[in-house]
Residue frames as qw, qx, qy, qz and C-alpha x, y, z in Angstrom:
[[0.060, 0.330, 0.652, 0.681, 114.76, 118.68, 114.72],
 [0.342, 0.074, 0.335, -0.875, 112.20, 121.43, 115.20],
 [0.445, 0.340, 0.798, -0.225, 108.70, 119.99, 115.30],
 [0.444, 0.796, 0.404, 0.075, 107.30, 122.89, 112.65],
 [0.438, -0.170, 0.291, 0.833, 108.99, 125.35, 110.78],
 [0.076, 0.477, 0.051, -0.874, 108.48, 129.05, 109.84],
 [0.517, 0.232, 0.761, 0.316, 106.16, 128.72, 106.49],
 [0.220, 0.614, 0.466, 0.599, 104.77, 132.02, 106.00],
 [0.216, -0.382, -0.332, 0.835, 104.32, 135.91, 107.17],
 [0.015, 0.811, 0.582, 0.065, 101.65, 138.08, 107.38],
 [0.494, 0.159, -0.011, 0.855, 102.73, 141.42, 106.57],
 [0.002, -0.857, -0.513, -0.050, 101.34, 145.35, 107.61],
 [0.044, -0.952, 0.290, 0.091, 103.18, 148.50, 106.53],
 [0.599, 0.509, -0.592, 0.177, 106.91, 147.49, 107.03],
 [0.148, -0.448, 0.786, -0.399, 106.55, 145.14, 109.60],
 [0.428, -0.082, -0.891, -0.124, 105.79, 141.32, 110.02],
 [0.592, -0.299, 0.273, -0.697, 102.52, 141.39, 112.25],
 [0.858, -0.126, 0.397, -0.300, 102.02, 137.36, 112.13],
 [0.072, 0.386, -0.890, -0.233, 103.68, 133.96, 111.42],
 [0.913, 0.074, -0.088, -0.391, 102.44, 130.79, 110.04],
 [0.048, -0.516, 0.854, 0.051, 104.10, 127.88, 111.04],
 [0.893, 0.187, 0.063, -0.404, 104.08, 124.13, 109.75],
 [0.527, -0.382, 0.732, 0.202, 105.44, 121.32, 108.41],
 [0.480, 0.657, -0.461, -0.355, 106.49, 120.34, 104.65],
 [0.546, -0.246, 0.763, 0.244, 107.13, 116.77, 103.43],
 [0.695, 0.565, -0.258, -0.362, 107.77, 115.66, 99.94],
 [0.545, -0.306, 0.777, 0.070, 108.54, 111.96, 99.36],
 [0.432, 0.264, -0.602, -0.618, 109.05, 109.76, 96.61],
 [0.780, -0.026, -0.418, -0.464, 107.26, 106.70, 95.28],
 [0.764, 0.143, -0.627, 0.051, 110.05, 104.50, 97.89],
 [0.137, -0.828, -0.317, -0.442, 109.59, 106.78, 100.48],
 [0.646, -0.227, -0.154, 0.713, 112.59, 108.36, 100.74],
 [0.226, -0.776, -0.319, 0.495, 112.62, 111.51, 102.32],
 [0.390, 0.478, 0.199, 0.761, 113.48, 114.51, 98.88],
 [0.052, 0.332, -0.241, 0.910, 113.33, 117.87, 100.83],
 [0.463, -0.571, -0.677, -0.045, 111.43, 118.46, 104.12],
 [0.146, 0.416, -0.327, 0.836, 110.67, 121.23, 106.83],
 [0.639, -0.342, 0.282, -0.629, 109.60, 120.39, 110.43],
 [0.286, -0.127, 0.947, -0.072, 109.37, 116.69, 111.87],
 [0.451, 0.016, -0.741, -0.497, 108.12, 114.56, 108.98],
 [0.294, -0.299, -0.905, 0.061, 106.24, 112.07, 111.52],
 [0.278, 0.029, 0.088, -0.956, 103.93, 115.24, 112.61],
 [0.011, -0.367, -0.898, -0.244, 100.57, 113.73, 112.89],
 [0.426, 0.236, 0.203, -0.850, 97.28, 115.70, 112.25],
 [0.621, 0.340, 0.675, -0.208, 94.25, 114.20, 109.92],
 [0.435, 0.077, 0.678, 0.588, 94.06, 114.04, 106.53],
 [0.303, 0.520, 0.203, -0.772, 90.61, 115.85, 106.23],
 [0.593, 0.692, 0.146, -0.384, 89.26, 116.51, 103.20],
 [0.232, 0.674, -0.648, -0.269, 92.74, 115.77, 101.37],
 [0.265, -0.028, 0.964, 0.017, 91.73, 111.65, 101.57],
 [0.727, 0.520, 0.287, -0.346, 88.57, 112.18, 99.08],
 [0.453, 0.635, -0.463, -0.421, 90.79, 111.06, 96.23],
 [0.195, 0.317, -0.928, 0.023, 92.10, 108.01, 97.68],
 [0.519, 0.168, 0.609, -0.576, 88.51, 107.13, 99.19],
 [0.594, 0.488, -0.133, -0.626, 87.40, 107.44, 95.57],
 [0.204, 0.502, -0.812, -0.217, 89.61, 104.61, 94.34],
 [0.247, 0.064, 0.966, -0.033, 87.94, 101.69, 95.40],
 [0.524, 0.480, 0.553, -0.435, 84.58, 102.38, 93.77],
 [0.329, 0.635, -0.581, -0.389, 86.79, 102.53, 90.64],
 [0.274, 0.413, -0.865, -0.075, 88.69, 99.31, 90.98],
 [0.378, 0.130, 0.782, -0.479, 85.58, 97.39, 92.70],
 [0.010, 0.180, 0.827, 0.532, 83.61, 98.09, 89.33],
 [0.178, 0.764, 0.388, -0.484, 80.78, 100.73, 90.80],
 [0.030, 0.563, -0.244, -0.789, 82.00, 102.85, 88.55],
 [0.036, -0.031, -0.909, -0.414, 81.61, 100.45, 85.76],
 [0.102, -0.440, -0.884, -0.121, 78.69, 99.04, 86.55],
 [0.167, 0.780, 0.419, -0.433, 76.65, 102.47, 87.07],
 [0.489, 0.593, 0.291, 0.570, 78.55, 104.09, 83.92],
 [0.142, -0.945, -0.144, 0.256, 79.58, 106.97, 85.99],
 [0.508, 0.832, -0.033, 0.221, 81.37, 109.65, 84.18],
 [0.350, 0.230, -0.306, 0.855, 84.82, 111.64, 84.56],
 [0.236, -0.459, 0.076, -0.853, 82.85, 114.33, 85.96],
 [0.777, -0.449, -0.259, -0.358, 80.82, 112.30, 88.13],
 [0.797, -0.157, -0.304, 0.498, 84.08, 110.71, 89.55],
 [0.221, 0.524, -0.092, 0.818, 85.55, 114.23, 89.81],
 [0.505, -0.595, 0.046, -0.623, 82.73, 115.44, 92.41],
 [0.877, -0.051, -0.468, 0.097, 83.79, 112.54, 94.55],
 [0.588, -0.096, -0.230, 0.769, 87.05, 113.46, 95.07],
 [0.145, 0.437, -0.072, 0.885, 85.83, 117.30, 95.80],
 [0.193, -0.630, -0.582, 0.476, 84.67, 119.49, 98.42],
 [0.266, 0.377, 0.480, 0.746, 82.77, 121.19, 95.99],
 [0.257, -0.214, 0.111, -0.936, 80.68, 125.30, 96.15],
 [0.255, 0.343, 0.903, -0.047, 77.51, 123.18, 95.41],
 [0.299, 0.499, -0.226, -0.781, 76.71, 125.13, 92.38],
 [0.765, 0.215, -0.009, -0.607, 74.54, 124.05, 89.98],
 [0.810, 0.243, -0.499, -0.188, 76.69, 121.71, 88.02],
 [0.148, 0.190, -0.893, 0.379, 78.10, 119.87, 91.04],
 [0.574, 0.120, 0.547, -0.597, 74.37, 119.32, 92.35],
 [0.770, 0.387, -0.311, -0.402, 73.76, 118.06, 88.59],
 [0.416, 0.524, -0.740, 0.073, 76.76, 115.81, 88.95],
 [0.245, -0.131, 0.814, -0.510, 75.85, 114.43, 92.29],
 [0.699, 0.326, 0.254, -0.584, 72.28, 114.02, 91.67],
 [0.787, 0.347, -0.308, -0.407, 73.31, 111.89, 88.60],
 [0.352, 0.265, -0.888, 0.130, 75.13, 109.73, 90.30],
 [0.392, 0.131, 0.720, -0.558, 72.34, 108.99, 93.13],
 [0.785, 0.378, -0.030, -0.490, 69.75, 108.36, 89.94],
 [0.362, 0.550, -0.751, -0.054, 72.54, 105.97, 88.61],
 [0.116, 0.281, -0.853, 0.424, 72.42, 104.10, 91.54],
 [0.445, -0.411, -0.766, -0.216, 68.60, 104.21, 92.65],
 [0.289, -0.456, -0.633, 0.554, 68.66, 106.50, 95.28],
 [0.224, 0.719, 0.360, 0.551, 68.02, 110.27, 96.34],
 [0.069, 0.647, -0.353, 0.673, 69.07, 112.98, 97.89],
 [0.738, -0.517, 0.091, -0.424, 67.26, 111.69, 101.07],
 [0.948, -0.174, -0.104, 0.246, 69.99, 109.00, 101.14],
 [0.487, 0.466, -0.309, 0.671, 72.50, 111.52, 101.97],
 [0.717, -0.516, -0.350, 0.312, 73.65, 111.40, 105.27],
 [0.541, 0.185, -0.194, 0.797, 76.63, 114.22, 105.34],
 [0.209, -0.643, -0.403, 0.617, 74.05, 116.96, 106.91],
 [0.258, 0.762, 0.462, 0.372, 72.33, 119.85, 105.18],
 [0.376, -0.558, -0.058, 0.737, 74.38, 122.93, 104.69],
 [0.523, 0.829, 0.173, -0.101, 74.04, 125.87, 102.37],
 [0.851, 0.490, 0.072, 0.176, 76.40, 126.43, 99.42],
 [0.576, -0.383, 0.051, 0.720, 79.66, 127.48, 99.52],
 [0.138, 0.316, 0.408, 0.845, 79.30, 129.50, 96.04],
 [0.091, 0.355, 0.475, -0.800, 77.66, 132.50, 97.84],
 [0.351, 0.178, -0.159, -0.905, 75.70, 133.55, 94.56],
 [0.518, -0.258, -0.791, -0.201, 73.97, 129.72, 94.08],
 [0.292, -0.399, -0.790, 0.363, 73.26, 130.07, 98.35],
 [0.085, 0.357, 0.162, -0.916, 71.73, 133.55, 97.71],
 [0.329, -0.055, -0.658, -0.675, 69.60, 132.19, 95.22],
 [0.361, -0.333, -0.865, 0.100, 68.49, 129.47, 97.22],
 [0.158, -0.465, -0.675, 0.551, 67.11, 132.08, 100.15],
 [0.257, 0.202, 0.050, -0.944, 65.84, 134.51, 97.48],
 [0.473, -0.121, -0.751, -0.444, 63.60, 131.46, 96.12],
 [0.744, -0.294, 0.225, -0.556, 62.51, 130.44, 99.73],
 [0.928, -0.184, -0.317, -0.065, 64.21, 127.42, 99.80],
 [0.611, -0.647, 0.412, -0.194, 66.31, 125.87, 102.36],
 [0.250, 0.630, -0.734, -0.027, 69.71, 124.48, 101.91],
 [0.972, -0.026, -0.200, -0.118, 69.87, 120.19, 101.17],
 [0.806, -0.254, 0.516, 0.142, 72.30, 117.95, 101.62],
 [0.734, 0.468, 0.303, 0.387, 72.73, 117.42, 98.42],
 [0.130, 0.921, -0.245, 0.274, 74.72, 121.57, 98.36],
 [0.749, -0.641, 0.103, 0.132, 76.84, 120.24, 100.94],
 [0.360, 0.788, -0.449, -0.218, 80.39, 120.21, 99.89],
 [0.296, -0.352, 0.888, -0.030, 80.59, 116.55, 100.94],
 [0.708, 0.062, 0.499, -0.496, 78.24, 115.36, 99.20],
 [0.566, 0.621, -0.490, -0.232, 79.84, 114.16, 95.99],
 [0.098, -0.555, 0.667, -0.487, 81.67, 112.03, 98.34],
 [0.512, 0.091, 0.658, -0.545, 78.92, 110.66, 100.09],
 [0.759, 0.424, -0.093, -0.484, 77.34, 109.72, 96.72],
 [0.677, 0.311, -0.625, -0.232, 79.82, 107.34, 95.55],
 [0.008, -0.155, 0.927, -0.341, 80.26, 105.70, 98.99],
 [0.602, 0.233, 0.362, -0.672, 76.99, 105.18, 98.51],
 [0.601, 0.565, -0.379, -0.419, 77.49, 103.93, 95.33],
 [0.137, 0.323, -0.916, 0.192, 80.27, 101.45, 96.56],
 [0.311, 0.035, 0.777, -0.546, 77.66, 100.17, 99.14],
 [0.805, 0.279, 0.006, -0.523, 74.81, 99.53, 96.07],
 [0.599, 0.572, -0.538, -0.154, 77.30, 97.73, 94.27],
 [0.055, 0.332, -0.877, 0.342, 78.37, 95.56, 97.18],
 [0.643, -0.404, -0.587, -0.281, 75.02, 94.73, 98.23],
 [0.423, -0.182, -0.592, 0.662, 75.77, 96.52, 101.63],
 [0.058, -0.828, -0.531, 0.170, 73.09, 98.49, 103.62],
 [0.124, 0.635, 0.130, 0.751, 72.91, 102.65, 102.63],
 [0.467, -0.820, -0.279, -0.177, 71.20, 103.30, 106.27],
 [0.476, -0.797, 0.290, 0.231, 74.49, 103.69, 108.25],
 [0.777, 0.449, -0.013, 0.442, 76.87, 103.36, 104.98],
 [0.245, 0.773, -0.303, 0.500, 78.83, 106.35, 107.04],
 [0.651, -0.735, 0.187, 0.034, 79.91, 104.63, 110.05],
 [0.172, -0.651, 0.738, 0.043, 83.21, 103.51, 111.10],
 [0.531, -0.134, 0.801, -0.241, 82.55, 100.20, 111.53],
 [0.729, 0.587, 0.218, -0.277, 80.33, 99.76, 107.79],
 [0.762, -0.035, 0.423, 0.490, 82.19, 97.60, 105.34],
 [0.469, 0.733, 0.096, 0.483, 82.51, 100.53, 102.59],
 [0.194, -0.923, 0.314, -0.110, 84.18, 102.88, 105.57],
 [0.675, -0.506, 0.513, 0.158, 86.56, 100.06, 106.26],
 [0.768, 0.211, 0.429, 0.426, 87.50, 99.19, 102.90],
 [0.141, 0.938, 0.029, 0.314, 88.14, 103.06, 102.40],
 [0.579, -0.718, 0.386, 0.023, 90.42, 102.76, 105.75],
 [0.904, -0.216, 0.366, 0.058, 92.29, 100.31, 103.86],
 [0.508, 0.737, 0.211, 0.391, 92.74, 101.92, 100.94],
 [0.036, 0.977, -0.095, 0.187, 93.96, 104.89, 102.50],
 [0.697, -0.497, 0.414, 0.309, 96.51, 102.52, 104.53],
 [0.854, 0.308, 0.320, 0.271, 97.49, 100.91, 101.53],
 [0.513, 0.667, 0.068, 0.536, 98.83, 104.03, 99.70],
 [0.111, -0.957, 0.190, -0.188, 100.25, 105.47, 102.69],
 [0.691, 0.303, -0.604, 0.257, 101.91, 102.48, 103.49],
 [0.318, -0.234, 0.548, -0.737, 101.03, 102.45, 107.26],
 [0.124, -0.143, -0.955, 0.228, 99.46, 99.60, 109.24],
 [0.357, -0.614, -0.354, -0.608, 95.27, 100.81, 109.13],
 [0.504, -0.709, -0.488, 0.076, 95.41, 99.81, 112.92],
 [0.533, -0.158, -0.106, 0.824, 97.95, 102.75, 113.63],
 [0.044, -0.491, -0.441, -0.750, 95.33, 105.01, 111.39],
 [0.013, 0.275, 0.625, -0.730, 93.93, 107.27, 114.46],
 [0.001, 0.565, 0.759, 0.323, 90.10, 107.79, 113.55],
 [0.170, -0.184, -0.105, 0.962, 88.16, 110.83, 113.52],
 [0.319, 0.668, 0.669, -0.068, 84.77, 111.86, 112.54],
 [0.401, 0.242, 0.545, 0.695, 84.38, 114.27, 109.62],
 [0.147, 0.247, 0.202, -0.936, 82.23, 117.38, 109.46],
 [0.621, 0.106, -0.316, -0.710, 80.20, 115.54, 107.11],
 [0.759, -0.202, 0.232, -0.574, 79.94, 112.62, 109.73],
 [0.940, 0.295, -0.167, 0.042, 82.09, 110.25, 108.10],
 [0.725, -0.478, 0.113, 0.483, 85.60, 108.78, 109.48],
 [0.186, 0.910, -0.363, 0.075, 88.74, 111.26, 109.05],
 [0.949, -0.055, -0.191, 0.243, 91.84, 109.67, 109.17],
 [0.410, -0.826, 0.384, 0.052, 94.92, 110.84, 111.85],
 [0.898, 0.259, -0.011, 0.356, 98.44, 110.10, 109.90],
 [0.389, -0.343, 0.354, 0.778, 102.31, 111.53, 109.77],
 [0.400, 0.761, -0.273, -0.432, 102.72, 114.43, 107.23],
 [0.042, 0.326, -0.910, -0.251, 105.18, 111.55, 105.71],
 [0.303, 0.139, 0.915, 0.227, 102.50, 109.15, 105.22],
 [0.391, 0.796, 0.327, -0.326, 100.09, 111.61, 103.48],
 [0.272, 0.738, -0.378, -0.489, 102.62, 112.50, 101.49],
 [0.273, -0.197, 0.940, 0.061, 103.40, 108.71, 100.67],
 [0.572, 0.506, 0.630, -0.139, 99.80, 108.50, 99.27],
 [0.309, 0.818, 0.022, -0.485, 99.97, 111.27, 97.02],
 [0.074, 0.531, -0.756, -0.375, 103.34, 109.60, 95.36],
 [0.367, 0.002, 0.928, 0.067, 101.58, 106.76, 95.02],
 [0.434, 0.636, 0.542, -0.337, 98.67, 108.25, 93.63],
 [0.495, 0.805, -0.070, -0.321, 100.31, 109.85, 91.01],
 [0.394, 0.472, -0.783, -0.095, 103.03, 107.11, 89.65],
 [0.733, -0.203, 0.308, -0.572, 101.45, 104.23, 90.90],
 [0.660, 0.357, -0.605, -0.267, 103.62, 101.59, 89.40],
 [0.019, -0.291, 0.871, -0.396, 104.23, 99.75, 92.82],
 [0.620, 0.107, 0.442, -0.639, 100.69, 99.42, 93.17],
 [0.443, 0.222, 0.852, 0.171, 98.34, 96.32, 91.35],
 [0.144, 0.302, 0.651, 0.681, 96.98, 96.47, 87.93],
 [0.119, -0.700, -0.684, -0.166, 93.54, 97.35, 89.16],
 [0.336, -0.715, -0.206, 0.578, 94.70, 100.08, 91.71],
 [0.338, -0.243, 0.291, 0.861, 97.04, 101.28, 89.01],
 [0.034, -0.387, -0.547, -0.742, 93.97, 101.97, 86.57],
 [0.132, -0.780, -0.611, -0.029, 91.97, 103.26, 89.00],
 [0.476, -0.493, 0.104, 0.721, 94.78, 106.07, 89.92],
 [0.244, 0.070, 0.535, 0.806, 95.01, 106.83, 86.14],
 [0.133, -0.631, -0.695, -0.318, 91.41, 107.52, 85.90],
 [0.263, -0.847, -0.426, 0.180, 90.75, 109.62, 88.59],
 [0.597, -0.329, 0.170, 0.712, 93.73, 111.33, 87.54],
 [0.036, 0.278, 0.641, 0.715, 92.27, 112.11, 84.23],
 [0.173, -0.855, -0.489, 0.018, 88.51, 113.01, 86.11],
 [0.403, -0.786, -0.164, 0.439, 90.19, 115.39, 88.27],
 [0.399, -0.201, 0.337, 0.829, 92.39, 116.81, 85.61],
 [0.079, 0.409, 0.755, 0.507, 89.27, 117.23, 82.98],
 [0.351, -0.704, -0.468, -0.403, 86.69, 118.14, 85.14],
 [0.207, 0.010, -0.502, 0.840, 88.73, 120.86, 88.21],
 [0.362, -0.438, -0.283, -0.773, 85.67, 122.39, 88.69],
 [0.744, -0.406, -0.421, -0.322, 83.93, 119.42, 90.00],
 [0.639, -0.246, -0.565, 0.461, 87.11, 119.15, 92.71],
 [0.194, -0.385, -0.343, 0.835, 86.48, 122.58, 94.55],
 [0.206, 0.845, 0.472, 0.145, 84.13, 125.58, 91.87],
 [0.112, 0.888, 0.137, 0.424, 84.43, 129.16, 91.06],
 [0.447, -0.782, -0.116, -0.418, 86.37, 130.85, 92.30],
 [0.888, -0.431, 0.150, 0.064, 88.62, 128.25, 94.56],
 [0.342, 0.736, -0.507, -0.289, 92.10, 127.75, 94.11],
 [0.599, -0.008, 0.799, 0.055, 92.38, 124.06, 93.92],
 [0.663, 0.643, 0.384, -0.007, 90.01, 124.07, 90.72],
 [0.521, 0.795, -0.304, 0.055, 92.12, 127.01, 89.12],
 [0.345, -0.664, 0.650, 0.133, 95.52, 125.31, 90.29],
 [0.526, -0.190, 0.801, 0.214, 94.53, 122.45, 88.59],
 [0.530, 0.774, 0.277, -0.206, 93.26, 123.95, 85.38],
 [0.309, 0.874, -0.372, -0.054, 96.72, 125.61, 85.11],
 [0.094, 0.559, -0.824, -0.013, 98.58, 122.37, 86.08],
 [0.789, 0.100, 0.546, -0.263, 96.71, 119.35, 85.44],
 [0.911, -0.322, -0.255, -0.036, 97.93, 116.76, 84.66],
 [0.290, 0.615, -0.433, 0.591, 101.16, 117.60, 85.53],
 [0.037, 0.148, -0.666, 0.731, 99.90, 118.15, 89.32],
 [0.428, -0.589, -0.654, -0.207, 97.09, 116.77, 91.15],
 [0.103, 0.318, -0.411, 0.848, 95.97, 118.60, 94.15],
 [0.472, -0.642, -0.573, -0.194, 93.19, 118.27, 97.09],
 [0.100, 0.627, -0.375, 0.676, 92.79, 120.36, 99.78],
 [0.504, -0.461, -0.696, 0.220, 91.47, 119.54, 103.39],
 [0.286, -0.879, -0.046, -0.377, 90.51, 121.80, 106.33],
 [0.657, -0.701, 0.148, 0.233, 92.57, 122.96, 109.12],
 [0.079, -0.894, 0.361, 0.252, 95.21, 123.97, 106.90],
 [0.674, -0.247, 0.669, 0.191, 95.87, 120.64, 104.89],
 [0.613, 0.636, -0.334, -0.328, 96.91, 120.71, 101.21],
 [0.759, -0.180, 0.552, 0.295, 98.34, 117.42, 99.62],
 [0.231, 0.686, -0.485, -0.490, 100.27, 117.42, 96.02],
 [0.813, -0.024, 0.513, 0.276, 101.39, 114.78, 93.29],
 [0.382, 0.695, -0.396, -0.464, 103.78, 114.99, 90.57],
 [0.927, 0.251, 0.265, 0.088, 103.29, 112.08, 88.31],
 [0.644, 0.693, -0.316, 0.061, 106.37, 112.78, 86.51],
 [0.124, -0.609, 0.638, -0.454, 108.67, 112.73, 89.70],
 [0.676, -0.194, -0.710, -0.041, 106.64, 110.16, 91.18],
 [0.284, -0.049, -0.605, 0.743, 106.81, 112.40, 94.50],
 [0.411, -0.670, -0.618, -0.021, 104.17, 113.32, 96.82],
 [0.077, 0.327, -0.298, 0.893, 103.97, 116.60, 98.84],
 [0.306, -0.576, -0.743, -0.149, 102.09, 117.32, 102.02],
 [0.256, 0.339, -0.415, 0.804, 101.73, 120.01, 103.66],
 [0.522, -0.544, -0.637, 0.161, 100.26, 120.96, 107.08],
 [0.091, 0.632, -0.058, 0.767, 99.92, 124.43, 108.55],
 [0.237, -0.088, -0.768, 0.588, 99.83, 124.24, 112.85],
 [0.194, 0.222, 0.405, -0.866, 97.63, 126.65, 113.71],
 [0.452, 0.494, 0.740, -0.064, 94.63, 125.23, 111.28],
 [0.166, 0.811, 0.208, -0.521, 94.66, 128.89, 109.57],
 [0.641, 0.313, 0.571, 0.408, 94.27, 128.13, 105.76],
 [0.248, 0.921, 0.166, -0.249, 94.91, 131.98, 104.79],
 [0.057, 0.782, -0.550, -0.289, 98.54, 131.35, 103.95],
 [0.800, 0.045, 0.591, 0.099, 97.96, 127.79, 102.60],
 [0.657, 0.695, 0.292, -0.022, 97.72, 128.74, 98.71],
 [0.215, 0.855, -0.471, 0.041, 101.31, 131.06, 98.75],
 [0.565, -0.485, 0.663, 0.073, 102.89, 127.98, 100.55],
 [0.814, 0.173, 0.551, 0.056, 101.69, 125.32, 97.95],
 [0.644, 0.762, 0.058, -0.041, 102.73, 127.94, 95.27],
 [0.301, -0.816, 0.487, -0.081, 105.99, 128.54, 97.06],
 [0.613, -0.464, 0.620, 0.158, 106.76, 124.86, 96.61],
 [0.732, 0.477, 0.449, 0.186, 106.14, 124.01, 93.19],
 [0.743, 0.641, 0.109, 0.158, 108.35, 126.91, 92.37],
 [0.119, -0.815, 0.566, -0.039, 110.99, 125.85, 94.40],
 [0.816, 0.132, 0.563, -0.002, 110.39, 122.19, 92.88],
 [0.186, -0.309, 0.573, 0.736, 110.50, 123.75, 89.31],
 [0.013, 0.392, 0.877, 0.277, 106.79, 123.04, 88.36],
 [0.159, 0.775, 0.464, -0.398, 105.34, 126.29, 88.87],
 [0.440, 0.376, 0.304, 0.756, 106.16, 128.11, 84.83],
 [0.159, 0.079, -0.085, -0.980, 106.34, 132.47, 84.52],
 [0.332, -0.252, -0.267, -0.869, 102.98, 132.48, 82.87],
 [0.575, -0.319, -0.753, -0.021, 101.40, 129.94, 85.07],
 [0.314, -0.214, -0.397, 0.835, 102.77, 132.06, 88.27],
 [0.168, -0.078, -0.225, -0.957, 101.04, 135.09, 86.45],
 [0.576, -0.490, -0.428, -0.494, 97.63, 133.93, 86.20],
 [0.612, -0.472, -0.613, 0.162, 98.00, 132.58, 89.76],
 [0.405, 0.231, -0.383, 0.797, 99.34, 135.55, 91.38],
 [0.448, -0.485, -0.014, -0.751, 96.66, 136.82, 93.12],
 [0.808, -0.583, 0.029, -0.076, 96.89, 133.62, 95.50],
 [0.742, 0.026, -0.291, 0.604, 100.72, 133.74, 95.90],
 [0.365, 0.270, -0.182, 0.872, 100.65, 136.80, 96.64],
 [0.174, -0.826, -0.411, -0.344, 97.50, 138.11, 98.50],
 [0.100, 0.414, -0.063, 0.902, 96.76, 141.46, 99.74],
 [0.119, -0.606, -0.661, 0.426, 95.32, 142.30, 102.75],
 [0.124, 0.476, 0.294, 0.819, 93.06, 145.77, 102.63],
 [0.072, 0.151, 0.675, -0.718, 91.71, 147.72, 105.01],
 [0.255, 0.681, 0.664, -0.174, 87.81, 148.68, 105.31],
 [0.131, 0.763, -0.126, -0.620, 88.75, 151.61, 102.18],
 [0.940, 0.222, 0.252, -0.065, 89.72, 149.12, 100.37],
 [0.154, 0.864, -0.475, 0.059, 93.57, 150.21, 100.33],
 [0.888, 0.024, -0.429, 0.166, 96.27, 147.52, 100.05],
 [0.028, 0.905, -0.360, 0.226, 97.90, 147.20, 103.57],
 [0.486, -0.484, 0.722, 0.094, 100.00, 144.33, 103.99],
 [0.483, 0.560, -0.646, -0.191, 100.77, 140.88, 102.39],
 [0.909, -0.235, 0.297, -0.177, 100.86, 137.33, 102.83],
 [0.248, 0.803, -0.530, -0.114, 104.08, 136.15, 101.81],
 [0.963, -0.140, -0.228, -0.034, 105.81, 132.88, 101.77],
 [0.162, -0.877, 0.374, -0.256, 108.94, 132.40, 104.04],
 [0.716, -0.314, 0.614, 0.104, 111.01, 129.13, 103.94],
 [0.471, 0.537, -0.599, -0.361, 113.14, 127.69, 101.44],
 [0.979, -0.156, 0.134, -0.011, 112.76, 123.40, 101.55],
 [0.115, -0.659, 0.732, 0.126, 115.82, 121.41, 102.56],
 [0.743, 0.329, -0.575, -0.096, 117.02, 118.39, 101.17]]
């Protein structure tokens, strides 16, 4: 079995100038293996594509409850959001919720991702927070978790701090993988990352969307965030992104998160199957034609749905004239 497999080409004129290669798994709730490309046990980190399942305990623990946080508020959790206005609203109301303030965010002050909110900021004279970060939704409810527990806020992002470890557990749980096998990692926003098999990332995702194996409590916390993240796409990426518009045009249908280095995870509650995918080389420019690529060689990507999206299935390179010369393209059909 090759390790990765061909996933995508970078066209210019009439000739391939570059390849993306990776690895494809898509499993079901019992996790048996429904179509794969490259060696399923691949291991890289989850990244940014474990803020949904991080989110879940501060559901089913009763933070959520007990601060009255919204859909939307849950939503910004699970995102690695522009940090445009409303996702600084959204954050911010969960730290008031709780009793804290920005100053209890730990994830590291970075300016926005939404270039016209981080051009604001430097024509006002101020100086990108913490609170713009795109982790910092995130960082709020694990914060949150850690009021509600009655567990210190000052180092709530180590490893070793009972809300990171009951996040570690969580993430085992729904991959279905022993936590001490989880290979640890530290996060750009300073928090653990977690080192798994494309097969057990995709194992969460089925679980996350058909969650019937899982307990009552898990199962309603699944549903919920299901329902944030479906309601409120915005809050899981902004303007602009294609996570947010993927899951405008196919929520609930499909959940989606993305991660850096080239990680995109999937769920189709109807299927009960999980998708993960992983690009080798970290280089997330052909990530968006791949993920469209499978959903409509799954059957879950409709004509008009394709349409609106076509600008990321298909992108265009241009030169500096702004003339179209090449193509990102997708290049692998999944096997069974």
């Amino acid at each position: 079995m090759e390790t990765v497999s061909k996933l995508a080409e970078v066209t210019r004129g009439p000739m391939v100038e570059s390849v993306h290669r990776g690895v494809i798994v898509i499993v079901d709730i019992e996790g048996e293996i429904i179509y794969q490309l490259g060696d399923p046990q691949y291991e890289t980190y989850l990244r940014s594509a474990a803020k949904p399942l991080q989110a879940l305990p501060i559901i089913e623990r009763g933070a959520a409850d007990n601060f009255q946080l919204t859909l939307k508020e849950l939503a910004v959790i699970t995102g690695s959001h522009n940090g445009e206005i409303e996702h600084q609203e959204a954050v911010q109301g969960i730290l008031t919720k709780i009793g804290l303030t920005g100053d209890n965010l730990l994830c590291g002050a970075t300016k926005p991702i939404h270039r016209p909110t981080a051009n604001k900021l430097v024509s006002e004279g101020k100086k990108p927070e913490a609170i713009h970060n795109p982790c910092s939704g995130k960082h709020a409810g694990m914060l949150a978790l850690a009021v509600h527990e009655g567990y210190s806020v000052e180092d709530y992002y180590l490893a070793e701090h009972p809300v990171q470890q009951i996040m570690l557990q969580t993430v085992a749980d729904l991959a279905q993988v022993n936590k001490e096998k989880i290979k640890i990692g530290i996060d750009g926003c300073g928090v653990p990352v977690f080192g798994l098999s494309v097969k057990a990332m995709a194992q969460a995702y089925a679980n996350l969307a058909k969650p019937v194996n899982l307990s009552p409590q898990r199962q309603k916390a699944c549903e919920v965030l299901q329902k944030a993240m479906s309601e409120y796409p915005l809050m899981v990426a902004g303007t602009g992104r294609f996570t947010t518009d993927l899951l405008a045009q196919m929520a609930p249908q499909v959940i989606a998160k993305d991660g850096t280095e080239a990680v995109y995870c999937l769920g189709i509650p109807e299927k009960g199957w999980g998708v993960a995918i992983k690009i080798e080389d970290g280089g997330a420019r052909a990530l968006n034609t791949i993920v469209l690529s499978v959903l409509e060689q799954l059957g879950y990507l409709p004509s008009h749905v394709k349409e609106k999206l076509e600008d990321y299935y298909y992108p265009v390179l241009k030169n500096f004239r702004g003339e179209e010369v090449g193509r990102i393209r997708p290049a692998f059909t999944l096997k069974r």
